[in-house]
C-alpha positions in Angstrom: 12.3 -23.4 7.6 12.0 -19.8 9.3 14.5 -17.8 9.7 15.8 -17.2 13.7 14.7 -14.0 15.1 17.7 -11.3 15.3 17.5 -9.2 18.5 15.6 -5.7 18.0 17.7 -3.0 17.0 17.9 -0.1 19.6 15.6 2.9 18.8 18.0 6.0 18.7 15.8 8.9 17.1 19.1 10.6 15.2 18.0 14.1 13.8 19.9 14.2 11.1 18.9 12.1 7.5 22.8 12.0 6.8 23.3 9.3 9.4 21.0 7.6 8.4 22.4 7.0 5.4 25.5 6.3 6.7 23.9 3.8 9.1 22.5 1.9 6.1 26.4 0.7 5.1 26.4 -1.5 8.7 22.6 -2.6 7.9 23.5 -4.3 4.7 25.9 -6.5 6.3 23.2 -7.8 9.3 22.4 -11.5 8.5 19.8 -12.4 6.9 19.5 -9.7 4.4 22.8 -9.7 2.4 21.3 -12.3 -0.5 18.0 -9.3 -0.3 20.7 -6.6 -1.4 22.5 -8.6 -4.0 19.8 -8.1 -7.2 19.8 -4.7 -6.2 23.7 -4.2 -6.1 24.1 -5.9 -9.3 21.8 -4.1 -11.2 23.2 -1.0 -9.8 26.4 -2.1 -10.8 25.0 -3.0 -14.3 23.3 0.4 -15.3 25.8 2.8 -13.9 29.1 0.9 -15.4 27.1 1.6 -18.8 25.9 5.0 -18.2 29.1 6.0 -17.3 31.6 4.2 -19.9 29.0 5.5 -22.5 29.1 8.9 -21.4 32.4 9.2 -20.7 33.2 8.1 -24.7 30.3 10.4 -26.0 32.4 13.7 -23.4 35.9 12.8 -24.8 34.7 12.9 -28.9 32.7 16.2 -27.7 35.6 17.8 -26.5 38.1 16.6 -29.1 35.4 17.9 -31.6 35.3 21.2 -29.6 39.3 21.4 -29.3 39.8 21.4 -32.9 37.6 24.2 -33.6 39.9 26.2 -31.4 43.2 27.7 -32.2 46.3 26.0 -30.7 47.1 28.7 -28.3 44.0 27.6 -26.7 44.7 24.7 -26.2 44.9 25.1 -22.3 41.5 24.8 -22.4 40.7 21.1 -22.2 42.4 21.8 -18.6 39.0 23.3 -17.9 36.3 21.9 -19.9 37.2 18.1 -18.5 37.0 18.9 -15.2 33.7 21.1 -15.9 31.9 18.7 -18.0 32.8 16.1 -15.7 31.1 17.8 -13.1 28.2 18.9 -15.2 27.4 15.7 -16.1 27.9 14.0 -12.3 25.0 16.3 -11.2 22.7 16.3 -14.2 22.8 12.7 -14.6 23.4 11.0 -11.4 19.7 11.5 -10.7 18.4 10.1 -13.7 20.7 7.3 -13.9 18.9 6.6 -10.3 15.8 7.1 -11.5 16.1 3.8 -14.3 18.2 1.8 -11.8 15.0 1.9 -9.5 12.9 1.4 -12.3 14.0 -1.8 -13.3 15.5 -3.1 -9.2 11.7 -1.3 -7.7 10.0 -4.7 -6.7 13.4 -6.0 -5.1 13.9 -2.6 -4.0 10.7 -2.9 -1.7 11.1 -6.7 -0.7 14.6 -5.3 0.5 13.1 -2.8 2.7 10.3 -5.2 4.2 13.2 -7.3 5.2 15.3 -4.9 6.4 11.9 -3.7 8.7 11.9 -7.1 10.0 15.0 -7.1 11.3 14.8 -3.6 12.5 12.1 -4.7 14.4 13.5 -7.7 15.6 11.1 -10.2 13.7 12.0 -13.2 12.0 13.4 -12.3 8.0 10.4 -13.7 5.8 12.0 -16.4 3.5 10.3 -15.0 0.5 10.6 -16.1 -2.9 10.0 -14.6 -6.6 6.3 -15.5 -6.2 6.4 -12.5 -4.2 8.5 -10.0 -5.9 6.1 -11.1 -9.2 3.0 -10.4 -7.4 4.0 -6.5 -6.5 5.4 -5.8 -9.4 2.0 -3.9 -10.7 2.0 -2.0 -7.2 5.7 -1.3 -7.3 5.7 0.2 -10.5 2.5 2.2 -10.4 4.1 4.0 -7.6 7.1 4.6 -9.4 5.3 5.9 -12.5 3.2 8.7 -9.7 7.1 9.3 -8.6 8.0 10.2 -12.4 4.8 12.1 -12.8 5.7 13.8 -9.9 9.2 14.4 -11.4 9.2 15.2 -15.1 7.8 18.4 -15.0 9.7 19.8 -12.2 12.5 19.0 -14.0 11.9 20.5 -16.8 11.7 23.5 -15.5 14.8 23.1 -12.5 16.5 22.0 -16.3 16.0 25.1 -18.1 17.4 27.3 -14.9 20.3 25.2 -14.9 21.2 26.2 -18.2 20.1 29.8 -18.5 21.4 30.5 -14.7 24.7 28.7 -14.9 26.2 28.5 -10.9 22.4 29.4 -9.1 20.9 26.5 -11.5 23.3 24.2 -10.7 22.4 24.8 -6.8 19.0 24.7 -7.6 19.3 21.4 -9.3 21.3 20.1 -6.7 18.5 21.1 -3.9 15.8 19.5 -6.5 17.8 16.4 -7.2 18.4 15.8 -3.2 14.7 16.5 -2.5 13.8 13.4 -5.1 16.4 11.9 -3.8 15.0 11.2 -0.7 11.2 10.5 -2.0 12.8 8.1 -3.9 14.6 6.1 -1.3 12.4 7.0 1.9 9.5 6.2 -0.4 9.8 2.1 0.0 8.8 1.6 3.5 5.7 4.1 2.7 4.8 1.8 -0.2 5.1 -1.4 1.7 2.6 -0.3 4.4 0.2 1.2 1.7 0.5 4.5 2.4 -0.7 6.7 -0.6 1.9 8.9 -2.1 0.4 11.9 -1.6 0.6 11.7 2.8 4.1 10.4 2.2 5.2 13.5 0.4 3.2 16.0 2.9 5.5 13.7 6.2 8.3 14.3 4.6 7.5 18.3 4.3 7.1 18.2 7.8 10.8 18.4 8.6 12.3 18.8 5.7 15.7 19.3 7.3 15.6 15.7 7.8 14.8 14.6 4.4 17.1 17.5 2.8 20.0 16.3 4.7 19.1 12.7 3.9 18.7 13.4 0.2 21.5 15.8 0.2 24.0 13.1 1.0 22.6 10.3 -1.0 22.8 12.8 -4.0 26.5 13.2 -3.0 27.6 9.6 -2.7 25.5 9.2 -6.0 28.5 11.0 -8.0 31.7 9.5 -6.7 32.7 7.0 -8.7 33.1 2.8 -7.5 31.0 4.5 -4.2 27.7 5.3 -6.2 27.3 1.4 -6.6 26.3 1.0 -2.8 24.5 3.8 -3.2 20.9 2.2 -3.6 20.5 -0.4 -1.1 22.6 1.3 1.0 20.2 4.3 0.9 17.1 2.1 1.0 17.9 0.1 4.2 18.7 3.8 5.6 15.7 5.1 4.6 13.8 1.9 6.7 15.6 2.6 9.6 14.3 6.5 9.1 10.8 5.0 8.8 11.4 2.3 12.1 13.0 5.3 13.7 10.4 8.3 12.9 8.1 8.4 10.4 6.3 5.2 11.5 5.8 7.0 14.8 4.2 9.7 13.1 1.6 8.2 10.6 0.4 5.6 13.6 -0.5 9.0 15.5 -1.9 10.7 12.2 -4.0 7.8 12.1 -5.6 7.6 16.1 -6.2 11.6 15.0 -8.3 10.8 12.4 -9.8 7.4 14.1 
């Protein structure tokens, strides 16, 4: 039986990617969608309570290991190196942590976001069933192997800086991390409407305040602890009301230009 229509959301063109984001915690509790952001929650919740339990186990015998090497009187200096490595490792990893969530969650990821476009637009929810997840799972995840083709070697090198340049690297990485960050999430509603990867990198160029501020505080939220769990449907329901709001806009009129 379809779904009732839900009244079209208001159109308020908001400059600034950071609401967006935060706009995407009220949009996963709209009827209709909350059973769509479930498989992605969970799976969140799966990888990252690993990830971090594991990591937290390998820092602890690391720095017990480094401790004893040290003379008593420096003792002081787990203090320091907690804090620190805790830190390190909420901005090295966070992304890539990200990166295998929405390997594994991509083809729910992008039925999530056609949903959500639904309802943004005030259209009946598709019912949807696993037929359809199963059927775009060879689209989904060749455009999330382009995204890691697109990302592997640029972090390679943003890697090495981070290392050899300790506080500028870290910023660097930060700025690189945010920018994927948002090609990542903003990248769903492109994919649903078959736009090739390529245009959807050279619209978000275009103001890249908006997808820098966007990415910025996804990249944020993706290192605080409990919160990082909402992080990814959160973020992707934001990111469709960026596309609904904007960048829809914009590749309908790229399109009458090249008609």
């Amino acid at each position: 039986m379809p779904s009732t229509p839900i009244p079209p959301q208001k159109k308020i063109i908001i400059d600034n990617g950071a609401s967006y984001f935060f706009k995407g915690f009220s949009l996963i509790r709209q009827k209709g969608i909350r059973r769509f952001v479930f498989i992605p929650l969970f799976i969140n919740i799966l990888l990252f309570s690993y990830a971090f339990y594991y990591v937290y186990l390998e820092l602890s015998t690391h720095i017990d290991s480094l401790m004893s090497w040290l003379p008593s009187w420096l003792n002081w200096l787990s203090v320091v190196l907690w804090p620190l490595a805790v830190l390190t490792v909420l901005v090295v990893f966070s992304f890539l942590f990200s990166t295998v969530a929405n390997w594994l969650a991509a083809p729910f990821n992008g039925l999530l976001s056609e949903k959500m476009e639904s309802i943004l637009h005030g259209q009946p929810v598709p019912t949807g069933d696993m037929l359809d997840i199963v059927k775009d799972v060879p689209r989904t995840l060749h455009r999330e192997w382009q995204k890691l083709v697109y990302y592997i070697p640029r972090a390679l090198g943003f890697f090495i800086i981070l290392w050899v340049l300790p506080v500028f690297g870290q910023i660097i990485w930060f700025l690189f991390v945010s920018w994927m960050m948002a090609i990542q999430y903003k990248d769903y509603p492109f994919d649903n409407h078959k736009i090739p990867f390529t245009q959807m990198k050279q619209l978000l160029k275009q103001n890249q305040s908006l997808s820098y501020s966007f990415g910025i505080t996804v990249a944020v939220f993706s290192m605080i602890p409990i919160v990082n769990l909402l992080v990814m449907p959160v973020a992707i329901c934001g990111a469709t009301a960026l596309w609904v709001d904007y960048y829809e806009d914009m590749v309908r009129s790229e399109s009458l230009e090249q008609a």
